[in-house]
C-alpha positions in Angstrom: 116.9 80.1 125.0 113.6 80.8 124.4 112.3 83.2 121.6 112.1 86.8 121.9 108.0 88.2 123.2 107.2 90.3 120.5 107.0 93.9 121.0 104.5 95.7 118.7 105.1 99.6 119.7 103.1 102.8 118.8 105.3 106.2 118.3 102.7 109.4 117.9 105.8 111.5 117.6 104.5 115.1 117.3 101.0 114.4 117.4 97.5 114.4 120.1 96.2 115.8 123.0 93.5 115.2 125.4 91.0 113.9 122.9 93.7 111.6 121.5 93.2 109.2 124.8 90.3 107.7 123.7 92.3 105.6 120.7 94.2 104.8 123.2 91.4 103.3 125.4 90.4 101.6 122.0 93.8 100.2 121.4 93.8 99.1 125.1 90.2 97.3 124.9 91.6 95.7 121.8 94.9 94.6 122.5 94.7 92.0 125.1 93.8 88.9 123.0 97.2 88.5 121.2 100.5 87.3 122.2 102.4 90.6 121.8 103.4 93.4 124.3 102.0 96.3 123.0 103.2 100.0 124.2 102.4 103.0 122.9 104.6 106.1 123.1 102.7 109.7 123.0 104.3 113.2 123.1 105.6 113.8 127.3 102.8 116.1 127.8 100.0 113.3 127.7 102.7 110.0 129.1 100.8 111.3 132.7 97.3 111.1 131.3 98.4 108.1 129.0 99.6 106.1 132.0 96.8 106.5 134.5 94.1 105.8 131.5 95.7 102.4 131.0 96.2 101.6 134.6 93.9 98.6 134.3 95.2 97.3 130.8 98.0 95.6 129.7 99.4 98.8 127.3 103.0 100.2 128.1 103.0 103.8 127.9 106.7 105.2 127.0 108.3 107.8 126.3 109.6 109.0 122.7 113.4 110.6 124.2 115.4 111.1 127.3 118.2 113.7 128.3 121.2 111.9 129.7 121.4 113.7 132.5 119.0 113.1 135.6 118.3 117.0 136.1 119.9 120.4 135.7 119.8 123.5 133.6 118.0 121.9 130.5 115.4 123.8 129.6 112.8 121.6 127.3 114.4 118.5 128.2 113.1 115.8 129.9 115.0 113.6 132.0 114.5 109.8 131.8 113.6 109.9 136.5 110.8 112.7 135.0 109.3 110.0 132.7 109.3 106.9 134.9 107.7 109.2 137.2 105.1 110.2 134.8 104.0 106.6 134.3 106.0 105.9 131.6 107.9 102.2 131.3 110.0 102.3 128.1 111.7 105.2 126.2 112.6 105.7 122.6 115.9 106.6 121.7 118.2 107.2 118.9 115.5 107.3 116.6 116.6 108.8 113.0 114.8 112.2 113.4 116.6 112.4 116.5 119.8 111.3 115.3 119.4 113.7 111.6 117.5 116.0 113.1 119.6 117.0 116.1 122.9 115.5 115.4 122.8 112.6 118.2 125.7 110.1 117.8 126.0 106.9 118.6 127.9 107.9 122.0 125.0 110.3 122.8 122.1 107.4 122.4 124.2 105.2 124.8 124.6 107.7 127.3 120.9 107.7 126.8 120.3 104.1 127.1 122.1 104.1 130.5 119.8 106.9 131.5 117.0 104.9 130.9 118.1 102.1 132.8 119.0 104.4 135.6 115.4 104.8 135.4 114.3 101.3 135.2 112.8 102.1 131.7 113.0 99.6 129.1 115.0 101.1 125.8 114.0 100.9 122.4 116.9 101.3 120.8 116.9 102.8 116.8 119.1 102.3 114.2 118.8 102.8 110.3 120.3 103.7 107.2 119.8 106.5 104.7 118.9 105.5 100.7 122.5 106.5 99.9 123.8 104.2 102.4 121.9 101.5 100.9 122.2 102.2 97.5 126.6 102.4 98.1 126.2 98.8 99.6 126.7 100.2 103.3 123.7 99.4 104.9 124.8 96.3 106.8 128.2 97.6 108.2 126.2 101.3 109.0 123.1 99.3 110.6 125.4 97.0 113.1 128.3 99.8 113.7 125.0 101.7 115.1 124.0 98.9 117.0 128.0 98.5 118.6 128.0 102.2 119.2 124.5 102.4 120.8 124.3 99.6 123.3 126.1 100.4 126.5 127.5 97.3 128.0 125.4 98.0 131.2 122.4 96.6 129.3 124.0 93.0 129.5 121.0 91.1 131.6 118.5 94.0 131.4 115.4 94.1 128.6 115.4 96.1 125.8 114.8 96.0 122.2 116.4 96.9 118.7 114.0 99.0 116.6 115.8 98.8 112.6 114.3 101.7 110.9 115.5 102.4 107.4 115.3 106.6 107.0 114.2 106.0 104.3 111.4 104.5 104.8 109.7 106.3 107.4 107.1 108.3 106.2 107.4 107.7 102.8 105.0 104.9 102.4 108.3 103.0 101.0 109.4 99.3 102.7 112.4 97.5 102.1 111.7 94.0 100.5 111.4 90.7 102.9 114.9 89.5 102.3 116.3 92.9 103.0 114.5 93.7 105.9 115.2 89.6 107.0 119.0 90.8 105.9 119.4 93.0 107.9 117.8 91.6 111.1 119.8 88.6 111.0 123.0 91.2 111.0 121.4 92.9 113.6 120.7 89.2 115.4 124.4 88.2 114.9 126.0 91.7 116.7 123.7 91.2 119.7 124.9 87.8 120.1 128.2 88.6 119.7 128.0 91.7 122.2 125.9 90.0 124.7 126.0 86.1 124.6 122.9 84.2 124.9 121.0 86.8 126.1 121.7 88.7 122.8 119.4 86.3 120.7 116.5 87.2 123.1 116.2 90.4 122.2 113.0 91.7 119.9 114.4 93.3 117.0 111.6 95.3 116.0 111.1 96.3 111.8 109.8 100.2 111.3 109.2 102.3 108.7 105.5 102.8 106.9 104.0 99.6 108.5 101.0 99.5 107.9 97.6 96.9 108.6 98.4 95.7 104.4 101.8 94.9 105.0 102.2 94.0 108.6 101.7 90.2 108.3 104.0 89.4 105.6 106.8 92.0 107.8 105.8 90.4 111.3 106.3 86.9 109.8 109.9 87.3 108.1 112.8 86.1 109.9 114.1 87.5 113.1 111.6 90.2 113.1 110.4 90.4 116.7 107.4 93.4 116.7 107.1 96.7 115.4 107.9 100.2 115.6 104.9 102.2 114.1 104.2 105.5 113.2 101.3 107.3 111.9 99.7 104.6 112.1 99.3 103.8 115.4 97.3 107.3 115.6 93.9 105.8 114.5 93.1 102.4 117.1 91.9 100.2 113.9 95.1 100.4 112.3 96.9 99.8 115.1 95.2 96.5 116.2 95.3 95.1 112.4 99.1 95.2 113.1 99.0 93.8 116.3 96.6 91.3 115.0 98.4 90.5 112.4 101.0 88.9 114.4 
C-alpha cells in the first residue's frame, strides 16, 4: 500500500466574513508548491464565496458540521446535500466542541459520517481526550473506542481522514509530547487497520490542537502523523503556509 497524501486542513470555526477571503486567496497562491492537500474549512455562510474564489486553485473548501438528515424541520442546521451544493468537498465532524459542547455521541458523528458520504464529501473525522482522561491512563482506550464508534462501516473503500485532537490542547497553546502524540497515532493506525484492512493504513491521521508555524515540523515529521487540523492559525495566510511548508 502506498502511504497516506498528507492532509494539512484549516478550521476558522466561528470566525471571518467577506474580507476574510483574501487570506484565503493568499493561502491559495501559496499552497501549490508542496506535496500536501490542503483545505480550508470557513463558517457555512462564506463555503459559497470560499468555493467559487478558489475555483482555479488546488484548496478544498469544507465544511466545519453536517445534520444527519438530508432536509426537514431543522431550523439552523445545515444538511451535508446543502454544503456539497455550496462548493464544499469535505466536512468536519465530531470535533470536541461539538461533541462537549452539544452532547454528540459517537453514534451521532457516524450517522454524520454517512451523511457526508451520501453527499460525496470527504469526512474528517475527530476524536480526543480530555486532561482527566489522560492523566487516569485512559487516553488510548477513550481515543480508539471513539474511533470504533465513529466510523460507519459504509466508509470501507471511500476517503476520509482521522483528525486526533486532545481537548486539551486546543486552544490552550498546550501540545502533547512527540511520543504521545506518535502513541496515540499508532493506536489510532492499529484500529483503522483492524476495522478496515489494507485500506485502513492509508488513511491520514491528522494531529490538532495549538499547531502552530514553531512547532509544526517536529509534529508533521513524528510517526504516523499524516497532516493537520489547525485552528486559529490557519486565520492569518503566513501561518498557515509555515505549517504547510513545514511538511
Amino acid at each position: 500500500m502506498t502511504a497516506p497524501t498528507p492532509l494539512i486542513a484549516g478550521n476558522w470555526k466561528m470566525n471571518g466574513g467577506s474580507a476574510s477571503l483574501s487570506e484565503a486567496k493568499a493561502v491559495a497562491a501559496g499552497a501549490g508548491k508542496g506535496a500536501a492537500r490542503v483545505a480550508l474549512c470557513p463558517p457555512a455562510t462564506l463555503i459559497a464565496q470560499m468555493a467559487w474564489a478558489l475555483r482555479d486553485s488546488s484548496v478544498l473548501v469544507g465544511g466545519q458540521d453536517c445534520r444527519a438528515e438530508a432536509s426537514g424541520a431543522f431550523t439552523g442546521d445545515v444538511a451535508a446535500e446543502m454544503l456539497a451544493d455550496a462548493g464544499a468537498k469535505l466536512v468536519i465532524l465530531g470535533h470536541s466542541e461539538r461533541r462537549a459542547g452539544y452532547g454528540e455521541s459517537d453514534a451521532l458523528v457516524a450517522a454524520k459520517v454517512e451523511a457526508a458520504l451520501r453527499a460525496r464529501l470527504e469526512p474528517i473525522v475527530c476524536v480526543g481526550e480530555t486532561l482527566e482522561q489522560r492523566k487516569a491512563g485512559d487516553a488510548l482506550s477513550v481515543v480508539t473506542g471513539q474511533v470504533r464508534g465513529s466510523l460507519p462501516a459504509a466508509l470501507a473503500g471511500k476517503p476520509f481522514a482521522v483528525a486526533y485532537e486532545p481537548v486539551w490542547a486546543i486552544g490552550t497553546g498546550l501540545t502533547p509530547t512527540t511520543a504521545e502524540i506518535e502513541e496515540t497515532h499508532r493506536a489510532i493506525r492499529a484500529t483503522l487497520a483492524e476495522m478496515f484492512g489494507e485500506a485502513g493504513r492509508v488513511v491520514p491521521i491528522l494531529y490538532g490542537g495549538s499547531v502552530k508555524p514553531s512547532n509544526a515540523a517536529e509534529i508533521l515529521h513524528a510517526a504516523e502523523v499524516g497532516g493537520a487540523l489547525v485552528g486559529g492559525a490557519s486565520l492569518k495566510a503566513e501561518d498557515f503556509l509555515g505549517i504547510v511548508d513545514a511538511l
